[in-house]
N, C-alpha and C positions, 0 to 999 in steps of 0.2 A: 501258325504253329510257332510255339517260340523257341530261340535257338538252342541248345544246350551249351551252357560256358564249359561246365568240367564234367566229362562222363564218369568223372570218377565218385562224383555225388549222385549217381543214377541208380536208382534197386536193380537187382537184377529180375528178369520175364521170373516169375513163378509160375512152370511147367503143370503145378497138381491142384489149380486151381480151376473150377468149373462155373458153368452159367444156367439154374432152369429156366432165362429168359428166351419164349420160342423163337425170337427171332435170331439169338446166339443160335439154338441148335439147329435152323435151321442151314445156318453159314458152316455150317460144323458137317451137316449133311451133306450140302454141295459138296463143300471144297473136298470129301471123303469120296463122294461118287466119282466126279468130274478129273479131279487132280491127281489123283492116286494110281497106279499101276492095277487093271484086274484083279489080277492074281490075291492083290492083297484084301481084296473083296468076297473074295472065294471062300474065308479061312471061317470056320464056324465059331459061334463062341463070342467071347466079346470084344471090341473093336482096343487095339495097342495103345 
């Protein structure tokens, strides 16, 4: 991985950006099931 000199020449993460690749959603599923508090699994409707 190579190093970053200046983070100030870095884009920023774009948050509203998605994948139809299955193996993105399926990491998308885990990390949802697995990592997340119940609760917030509970909630009907579509995922935050």
């Amino acid at each position: 991985m190579a190093v970053i000199d200046s983070p100030r020449h870095s884009r920023p993460n774009d948050v509203h950006r998605w994948s139809d690749h299955p193996e993105v959603k399926a990491l998308v599923d885990w990390i949802w099931e697995k990592c997340l508090p119940p609760q917030i699994n509970e909630k009907p409707g579509p995922k935050p």
